[in-house]
N, CA, C and O atoms as a CHARMM CRD file, in Angstrom:
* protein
*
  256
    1    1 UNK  N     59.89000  61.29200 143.19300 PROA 1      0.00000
    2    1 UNK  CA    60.28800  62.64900 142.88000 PROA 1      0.00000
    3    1 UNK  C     61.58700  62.64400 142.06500 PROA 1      0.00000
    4    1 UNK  O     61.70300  63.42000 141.11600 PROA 1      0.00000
    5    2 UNK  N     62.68900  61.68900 142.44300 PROA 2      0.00000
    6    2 UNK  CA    64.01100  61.96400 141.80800 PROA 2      0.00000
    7    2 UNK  C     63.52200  61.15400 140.29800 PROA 2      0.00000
    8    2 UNK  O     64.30800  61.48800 139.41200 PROA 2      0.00000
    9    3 UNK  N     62.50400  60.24300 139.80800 PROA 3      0.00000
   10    3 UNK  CA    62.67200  59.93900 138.43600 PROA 3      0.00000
   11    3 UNK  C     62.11800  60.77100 137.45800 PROA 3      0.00000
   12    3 UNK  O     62.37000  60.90200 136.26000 PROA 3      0.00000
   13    4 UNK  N     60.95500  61.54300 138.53700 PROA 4      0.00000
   14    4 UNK  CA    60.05200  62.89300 137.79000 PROA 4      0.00000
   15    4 UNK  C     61.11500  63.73000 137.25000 PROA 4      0.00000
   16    4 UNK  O     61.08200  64.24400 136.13200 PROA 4      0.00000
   17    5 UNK  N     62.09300  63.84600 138.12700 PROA 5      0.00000
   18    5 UNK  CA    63.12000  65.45900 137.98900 PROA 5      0.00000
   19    5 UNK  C     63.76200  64.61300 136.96600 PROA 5      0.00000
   20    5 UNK  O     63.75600  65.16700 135.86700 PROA 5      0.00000
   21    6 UNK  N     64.16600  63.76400 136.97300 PROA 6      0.00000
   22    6 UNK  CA    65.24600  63.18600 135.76200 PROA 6      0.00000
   23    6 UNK  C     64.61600  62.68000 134.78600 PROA 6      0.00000
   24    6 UNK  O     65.30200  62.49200 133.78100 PROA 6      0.00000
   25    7 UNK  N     63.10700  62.27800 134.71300 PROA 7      0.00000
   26    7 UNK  CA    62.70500  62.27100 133.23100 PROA 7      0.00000
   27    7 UNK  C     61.76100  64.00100 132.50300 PROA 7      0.00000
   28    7 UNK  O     61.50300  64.37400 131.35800 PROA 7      0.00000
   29    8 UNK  N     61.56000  64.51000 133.65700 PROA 8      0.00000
   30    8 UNK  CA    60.51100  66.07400 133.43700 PROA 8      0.00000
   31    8 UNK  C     61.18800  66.95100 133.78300 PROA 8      0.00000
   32    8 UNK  O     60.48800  67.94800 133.95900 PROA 8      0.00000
   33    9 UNK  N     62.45500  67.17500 134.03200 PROA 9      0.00000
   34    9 UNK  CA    62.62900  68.96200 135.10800 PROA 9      0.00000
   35    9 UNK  C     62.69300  69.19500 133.43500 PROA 9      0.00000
   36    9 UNK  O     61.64300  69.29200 132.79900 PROA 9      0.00000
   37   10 UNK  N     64.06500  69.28000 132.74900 PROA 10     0.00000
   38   10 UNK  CA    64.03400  69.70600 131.56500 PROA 10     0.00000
   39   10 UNK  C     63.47400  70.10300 130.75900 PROA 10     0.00000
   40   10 UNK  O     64.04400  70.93500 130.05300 PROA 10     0.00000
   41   11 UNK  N     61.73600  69.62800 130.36200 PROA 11     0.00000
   42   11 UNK  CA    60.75500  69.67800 129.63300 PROA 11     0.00000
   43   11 UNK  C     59.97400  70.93900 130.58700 PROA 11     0.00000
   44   11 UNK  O     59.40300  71.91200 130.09400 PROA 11     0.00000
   45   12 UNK  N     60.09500  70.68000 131.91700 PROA 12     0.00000
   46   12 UNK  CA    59.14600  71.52600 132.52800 PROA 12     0.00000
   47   12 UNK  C     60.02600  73.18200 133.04300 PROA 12     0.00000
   48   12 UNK  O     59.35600  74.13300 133.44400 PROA 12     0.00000
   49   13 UNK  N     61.25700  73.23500 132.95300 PROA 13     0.00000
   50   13 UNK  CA    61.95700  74.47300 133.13300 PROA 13     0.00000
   51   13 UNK  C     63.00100  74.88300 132.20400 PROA 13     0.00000
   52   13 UNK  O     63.53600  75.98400 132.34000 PROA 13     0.00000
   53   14 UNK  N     63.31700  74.12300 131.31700 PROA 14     0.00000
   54   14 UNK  CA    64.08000  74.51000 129.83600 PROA 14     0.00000
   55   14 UNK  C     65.62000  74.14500 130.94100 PROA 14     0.00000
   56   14 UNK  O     65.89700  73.98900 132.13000 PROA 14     0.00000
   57   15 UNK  N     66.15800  74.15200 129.83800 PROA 15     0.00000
   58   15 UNK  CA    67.64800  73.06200 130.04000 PROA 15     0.00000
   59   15 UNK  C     68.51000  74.20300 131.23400 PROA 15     0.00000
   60   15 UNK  O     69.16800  73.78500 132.18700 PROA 15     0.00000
   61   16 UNK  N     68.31000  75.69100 130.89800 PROA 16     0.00000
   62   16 UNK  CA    69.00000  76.37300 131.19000 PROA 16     0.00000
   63   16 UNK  C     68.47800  76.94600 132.87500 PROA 16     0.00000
   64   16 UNK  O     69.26000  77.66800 133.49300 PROA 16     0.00000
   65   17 UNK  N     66.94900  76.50100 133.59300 PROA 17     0.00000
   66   17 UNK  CA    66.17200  76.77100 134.62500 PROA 17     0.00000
   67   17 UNK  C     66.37100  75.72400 135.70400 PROA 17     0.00000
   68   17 UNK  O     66.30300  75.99400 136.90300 PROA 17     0.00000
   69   18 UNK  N     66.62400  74.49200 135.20900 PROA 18     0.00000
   70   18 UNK  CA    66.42600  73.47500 135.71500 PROA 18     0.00000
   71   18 UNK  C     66.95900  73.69700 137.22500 PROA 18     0.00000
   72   18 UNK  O     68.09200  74.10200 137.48500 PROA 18     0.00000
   73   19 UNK  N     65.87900  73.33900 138.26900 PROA 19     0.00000
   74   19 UNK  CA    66.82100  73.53000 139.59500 PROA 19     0.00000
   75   19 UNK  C     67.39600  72.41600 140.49600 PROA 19     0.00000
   76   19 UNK  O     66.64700  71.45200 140.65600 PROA 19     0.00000
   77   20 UNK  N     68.67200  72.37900 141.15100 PROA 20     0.00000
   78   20 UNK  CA    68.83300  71.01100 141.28000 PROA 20     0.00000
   79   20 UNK  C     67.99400  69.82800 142.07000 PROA 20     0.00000
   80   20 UNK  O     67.22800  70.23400 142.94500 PROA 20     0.00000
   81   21 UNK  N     68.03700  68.96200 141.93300 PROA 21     0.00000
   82   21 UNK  CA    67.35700  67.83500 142.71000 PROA 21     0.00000
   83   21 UNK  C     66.96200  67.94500 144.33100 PROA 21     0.00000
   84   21 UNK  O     65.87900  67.82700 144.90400 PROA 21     0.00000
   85   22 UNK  N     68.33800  68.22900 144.82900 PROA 22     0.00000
   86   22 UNK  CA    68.08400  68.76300 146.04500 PROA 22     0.00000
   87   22 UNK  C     67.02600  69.99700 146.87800 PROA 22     0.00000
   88   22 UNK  O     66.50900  70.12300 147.98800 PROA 22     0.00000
   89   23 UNK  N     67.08700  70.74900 145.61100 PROA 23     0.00000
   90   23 UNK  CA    65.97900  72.36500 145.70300 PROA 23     0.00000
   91   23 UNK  C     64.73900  71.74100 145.55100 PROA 23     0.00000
   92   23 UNK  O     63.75000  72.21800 146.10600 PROA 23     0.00000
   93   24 UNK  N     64.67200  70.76000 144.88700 PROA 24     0.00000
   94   24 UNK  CA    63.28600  70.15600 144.69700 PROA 24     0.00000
   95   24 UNK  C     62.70500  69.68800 145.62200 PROA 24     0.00000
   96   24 UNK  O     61.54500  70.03100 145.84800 PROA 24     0.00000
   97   25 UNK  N     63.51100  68.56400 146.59000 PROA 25     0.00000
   98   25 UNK  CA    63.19500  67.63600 147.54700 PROA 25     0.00000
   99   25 UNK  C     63.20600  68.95500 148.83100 PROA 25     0.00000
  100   25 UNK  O     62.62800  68.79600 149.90500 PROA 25     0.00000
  101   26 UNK  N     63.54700  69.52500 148.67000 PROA 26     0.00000
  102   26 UNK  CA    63.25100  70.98800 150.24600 PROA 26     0.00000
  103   26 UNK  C     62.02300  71.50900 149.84400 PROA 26     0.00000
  104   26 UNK  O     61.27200  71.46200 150.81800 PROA 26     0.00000
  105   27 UNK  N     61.34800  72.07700 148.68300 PROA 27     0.00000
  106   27 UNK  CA    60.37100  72.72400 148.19200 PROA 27     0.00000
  107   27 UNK  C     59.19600  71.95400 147.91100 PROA 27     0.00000
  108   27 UNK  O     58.21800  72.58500 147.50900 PROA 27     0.00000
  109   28 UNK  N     59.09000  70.54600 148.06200 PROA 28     0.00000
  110   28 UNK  CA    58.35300  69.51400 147.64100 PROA 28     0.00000
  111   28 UNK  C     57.53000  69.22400 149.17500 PROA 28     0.00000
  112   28 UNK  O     57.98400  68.84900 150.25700 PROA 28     0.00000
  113   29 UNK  N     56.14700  69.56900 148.75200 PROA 29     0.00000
  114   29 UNK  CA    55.03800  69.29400 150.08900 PROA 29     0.00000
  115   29 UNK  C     55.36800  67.67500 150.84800 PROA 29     0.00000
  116   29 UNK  O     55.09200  66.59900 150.31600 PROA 29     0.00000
  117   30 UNK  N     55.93700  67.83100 152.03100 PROA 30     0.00000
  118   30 UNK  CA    55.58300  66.64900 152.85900 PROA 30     0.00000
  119   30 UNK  C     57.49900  65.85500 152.42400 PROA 30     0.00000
  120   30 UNK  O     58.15200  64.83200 152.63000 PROA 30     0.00000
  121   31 UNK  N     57.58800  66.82400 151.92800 PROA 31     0.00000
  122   31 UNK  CA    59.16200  65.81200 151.23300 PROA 31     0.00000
  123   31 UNK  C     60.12000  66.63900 151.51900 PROA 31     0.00000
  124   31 UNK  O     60.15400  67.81000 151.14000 PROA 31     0.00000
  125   32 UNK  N     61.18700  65.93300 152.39300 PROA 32     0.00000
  126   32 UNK  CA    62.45100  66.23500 152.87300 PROA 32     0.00000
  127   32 UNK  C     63.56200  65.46900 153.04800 PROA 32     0.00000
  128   32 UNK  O     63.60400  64.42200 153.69400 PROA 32     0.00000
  129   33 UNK  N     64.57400  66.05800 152.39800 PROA 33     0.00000
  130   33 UNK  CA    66.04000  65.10600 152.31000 PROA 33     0.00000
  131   33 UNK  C     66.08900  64.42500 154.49400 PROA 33     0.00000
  132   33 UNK  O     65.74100  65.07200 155.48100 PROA 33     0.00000
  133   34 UNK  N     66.55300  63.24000 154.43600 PROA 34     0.00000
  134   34 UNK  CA    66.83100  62.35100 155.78700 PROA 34     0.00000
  135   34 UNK  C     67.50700  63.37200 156.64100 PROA 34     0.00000
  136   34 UNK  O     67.08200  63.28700 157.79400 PROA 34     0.00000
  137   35 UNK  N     68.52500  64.43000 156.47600 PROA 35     0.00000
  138   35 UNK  CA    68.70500  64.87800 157.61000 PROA 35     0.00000
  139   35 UNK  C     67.85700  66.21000 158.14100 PROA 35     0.00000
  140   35 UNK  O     67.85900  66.52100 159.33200 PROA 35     0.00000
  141   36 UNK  N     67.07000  67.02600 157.04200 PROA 36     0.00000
  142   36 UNK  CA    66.39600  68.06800 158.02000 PROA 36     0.00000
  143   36 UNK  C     65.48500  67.07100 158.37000 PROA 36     0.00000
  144   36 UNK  O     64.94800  67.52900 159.37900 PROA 36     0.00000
  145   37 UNK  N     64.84000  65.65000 158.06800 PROA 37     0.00000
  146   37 UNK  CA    63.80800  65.53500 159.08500 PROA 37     0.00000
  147   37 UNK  C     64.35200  64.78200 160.36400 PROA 37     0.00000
  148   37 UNK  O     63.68500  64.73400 161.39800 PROA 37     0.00000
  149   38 UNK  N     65.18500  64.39200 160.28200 PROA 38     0.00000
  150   38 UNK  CA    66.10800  64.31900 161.64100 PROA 38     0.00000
  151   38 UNK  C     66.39600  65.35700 162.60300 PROA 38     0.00000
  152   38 UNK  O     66.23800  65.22700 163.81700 PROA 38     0.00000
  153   39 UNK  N     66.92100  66.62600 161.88800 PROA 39     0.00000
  154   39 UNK  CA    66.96300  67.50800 162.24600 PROA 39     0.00000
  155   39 UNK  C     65.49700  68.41100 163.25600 PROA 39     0.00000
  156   39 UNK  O     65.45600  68.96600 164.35500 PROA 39     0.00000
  157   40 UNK  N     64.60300  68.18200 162.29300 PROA 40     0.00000
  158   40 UNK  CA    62.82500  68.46200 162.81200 PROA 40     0.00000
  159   40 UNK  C     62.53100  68.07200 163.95700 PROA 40     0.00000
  160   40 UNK  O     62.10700  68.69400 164.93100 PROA 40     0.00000
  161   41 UNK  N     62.82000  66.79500 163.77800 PROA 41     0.00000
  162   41 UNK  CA    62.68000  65.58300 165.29200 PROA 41     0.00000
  163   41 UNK  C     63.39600  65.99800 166.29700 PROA 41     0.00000
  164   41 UNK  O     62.91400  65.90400 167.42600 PROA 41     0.00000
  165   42 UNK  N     64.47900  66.45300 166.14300 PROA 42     0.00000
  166   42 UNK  CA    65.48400  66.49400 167.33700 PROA 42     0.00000
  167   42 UNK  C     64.83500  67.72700 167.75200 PROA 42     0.00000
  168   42 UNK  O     64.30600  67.60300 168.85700 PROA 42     0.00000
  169   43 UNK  N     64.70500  68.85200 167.23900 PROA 43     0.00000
  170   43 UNK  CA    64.34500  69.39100 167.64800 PROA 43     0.00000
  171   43 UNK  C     62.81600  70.07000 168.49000 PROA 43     0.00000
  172   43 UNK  O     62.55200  70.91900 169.34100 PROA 43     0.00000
  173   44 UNK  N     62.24800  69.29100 167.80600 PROA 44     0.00000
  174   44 UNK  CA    60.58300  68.87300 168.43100 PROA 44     0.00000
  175   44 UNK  C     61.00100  68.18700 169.62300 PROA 44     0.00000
  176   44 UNK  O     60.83900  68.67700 170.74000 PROA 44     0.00000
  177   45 UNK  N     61.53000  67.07500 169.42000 PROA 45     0.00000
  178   45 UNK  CA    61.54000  66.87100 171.05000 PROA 45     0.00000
  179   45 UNK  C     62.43600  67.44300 172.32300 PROA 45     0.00000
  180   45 UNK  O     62.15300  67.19600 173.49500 PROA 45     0.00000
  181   46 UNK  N     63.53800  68.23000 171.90800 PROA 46     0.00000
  182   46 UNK  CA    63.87600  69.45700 172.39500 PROA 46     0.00000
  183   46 UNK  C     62.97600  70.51700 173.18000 PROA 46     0.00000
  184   46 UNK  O     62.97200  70.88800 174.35400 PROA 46     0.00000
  185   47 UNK  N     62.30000  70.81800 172.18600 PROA 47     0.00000
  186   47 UNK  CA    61.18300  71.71100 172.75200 PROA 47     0.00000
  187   47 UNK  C     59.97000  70.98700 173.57200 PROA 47     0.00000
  188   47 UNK  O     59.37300  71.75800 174.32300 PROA 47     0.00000
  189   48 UNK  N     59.60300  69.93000 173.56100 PROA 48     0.00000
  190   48 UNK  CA    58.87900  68.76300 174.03900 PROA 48     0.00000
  191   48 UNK  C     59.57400  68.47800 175.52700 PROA 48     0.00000
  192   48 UNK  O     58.90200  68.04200 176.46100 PROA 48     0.00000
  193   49 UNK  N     60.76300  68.72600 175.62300 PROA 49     0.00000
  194   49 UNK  CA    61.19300  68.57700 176.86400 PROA 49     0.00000
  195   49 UNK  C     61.32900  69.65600 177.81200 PROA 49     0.00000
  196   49 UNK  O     61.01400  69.70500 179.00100 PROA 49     0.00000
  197   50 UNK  N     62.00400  70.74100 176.84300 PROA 50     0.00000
  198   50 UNK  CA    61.91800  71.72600 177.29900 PROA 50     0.00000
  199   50 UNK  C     60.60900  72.41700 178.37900 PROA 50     0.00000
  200   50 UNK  O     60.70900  73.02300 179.44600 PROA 50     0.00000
  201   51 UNK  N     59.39500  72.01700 177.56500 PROA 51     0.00000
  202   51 UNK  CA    58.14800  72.17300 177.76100 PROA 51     0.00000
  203   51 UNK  C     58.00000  71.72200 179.63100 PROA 51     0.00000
  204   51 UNK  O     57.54900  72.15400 180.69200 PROA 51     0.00000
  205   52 UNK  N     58.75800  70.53400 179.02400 PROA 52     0.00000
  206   52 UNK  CA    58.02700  69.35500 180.36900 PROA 52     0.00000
  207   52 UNK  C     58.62800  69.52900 181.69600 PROA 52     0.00000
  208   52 UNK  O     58.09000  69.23200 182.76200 PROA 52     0.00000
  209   53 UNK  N     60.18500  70.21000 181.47600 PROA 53     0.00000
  210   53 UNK  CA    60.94800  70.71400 182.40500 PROA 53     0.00000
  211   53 UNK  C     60.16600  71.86600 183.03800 PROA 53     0.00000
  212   53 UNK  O     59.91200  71.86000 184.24300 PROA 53     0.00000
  213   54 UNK  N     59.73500  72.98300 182.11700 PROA 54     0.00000
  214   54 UNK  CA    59.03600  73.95800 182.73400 PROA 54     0.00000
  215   54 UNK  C     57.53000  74.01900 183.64100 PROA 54     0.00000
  216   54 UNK  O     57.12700  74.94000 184.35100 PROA 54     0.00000
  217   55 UNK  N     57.10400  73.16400 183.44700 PROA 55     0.00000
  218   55 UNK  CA    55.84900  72.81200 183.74800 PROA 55     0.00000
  219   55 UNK  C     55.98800  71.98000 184.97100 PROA 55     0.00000
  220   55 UNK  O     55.09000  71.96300 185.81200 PROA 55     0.00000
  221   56 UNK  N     57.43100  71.06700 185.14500 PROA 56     0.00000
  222   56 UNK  CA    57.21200  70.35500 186.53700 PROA 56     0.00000
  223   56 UNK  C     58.00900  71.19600 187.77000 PROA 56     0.00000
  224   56 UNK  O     58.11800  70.79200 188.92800 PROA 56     0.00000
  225   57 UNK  N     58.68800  72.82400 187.07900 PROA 57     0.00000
  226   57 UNK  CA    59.25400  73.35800 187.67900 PROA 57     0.00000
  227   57 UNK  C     57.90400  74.40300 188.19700 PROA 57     0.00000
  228   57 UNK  O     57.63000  74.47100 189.39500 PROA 57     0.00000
  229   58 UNK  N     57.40900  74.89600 187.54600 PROA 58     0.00000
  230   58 UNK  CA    56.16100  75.21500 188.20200 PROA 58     0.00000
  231   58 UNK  C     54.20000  74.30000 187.94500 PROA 58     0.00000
  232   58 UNK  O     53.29500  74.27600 187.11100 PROA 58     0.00000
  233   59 UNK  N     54.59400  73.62500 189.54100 PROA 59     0.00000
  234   59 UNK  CA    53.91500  72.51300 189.26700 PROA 59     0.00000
  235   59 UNK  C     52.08900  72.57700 189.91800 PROA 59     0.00000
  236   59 UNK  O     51.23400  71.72200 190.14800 PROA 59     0.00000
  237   60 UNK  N     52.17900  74.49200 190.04700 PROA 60     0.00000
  238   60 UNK  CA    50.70500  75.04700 190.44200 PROA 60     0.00000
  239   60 UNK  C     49.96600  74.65200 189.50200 PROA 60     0.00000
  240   60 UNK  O     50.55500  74.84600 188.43900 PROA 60     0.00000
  241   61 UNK  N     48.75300  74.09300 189.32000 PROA 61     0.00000
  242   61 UNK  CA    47.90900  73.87400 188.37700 PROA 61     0.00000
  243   61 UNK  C     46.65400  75.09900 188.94700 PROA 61     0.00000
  244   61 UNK  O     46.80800  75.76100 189.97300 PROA 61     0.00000
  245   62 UNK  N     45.23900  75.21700 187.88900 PROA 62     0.00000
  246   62 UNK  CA    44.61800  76.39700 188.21700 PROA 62     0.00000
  247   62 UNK  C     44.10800  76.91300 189.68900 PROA 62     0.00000
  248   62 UNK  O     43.90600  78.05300 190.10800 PROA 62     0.00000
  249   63 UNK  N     43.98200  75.66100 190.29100 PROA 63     0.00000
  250   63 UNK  CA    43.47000  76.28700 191.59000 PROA 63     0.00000
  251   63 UNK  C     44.69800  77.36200 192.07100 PROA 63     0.00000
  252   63 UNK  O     44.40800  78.21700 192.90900 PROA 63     0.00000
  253   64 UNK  N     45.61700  77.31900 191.70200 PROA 64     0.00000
  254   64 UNK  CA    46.36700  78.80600 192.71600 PROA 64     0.00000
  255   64 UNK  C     45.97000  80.06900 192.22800 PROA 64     0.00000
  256   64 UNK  O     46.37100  81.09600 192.77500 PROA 64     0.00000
């Protein structure tokens, strides 16, 4: 992605559109700068725990 933007953004948004590198790599399917997907993770398993806390706090399964 970063040699696309540095040999194509220019050609593909005129000198004066061009958006920076960074806007690219957030807007780009499946592609994210190292800390939001750090960020993603931490928080997935946040909620992953969260989950697991609640569930052993009520630990009725369907028969009740």
């Amino acid at each position: 992605m970063t040699k696309w933007h540095t040999e194509n953004a220019e050609a593909a948004w005129g000198s004066a559109d061009v958006p920076p590198l960074t806007d690219m790599l957030k807007t780009a399917k499946g592609l994210r700068p190292l800390p939001d997907v750090r960020k993603y993770f931490c928080e997935y398993r946040r909620k992953n725990r969260e989950a697991k806390v609640r569930a052993e706090a009520w630990p009725c399964d369907k028969a009740c």
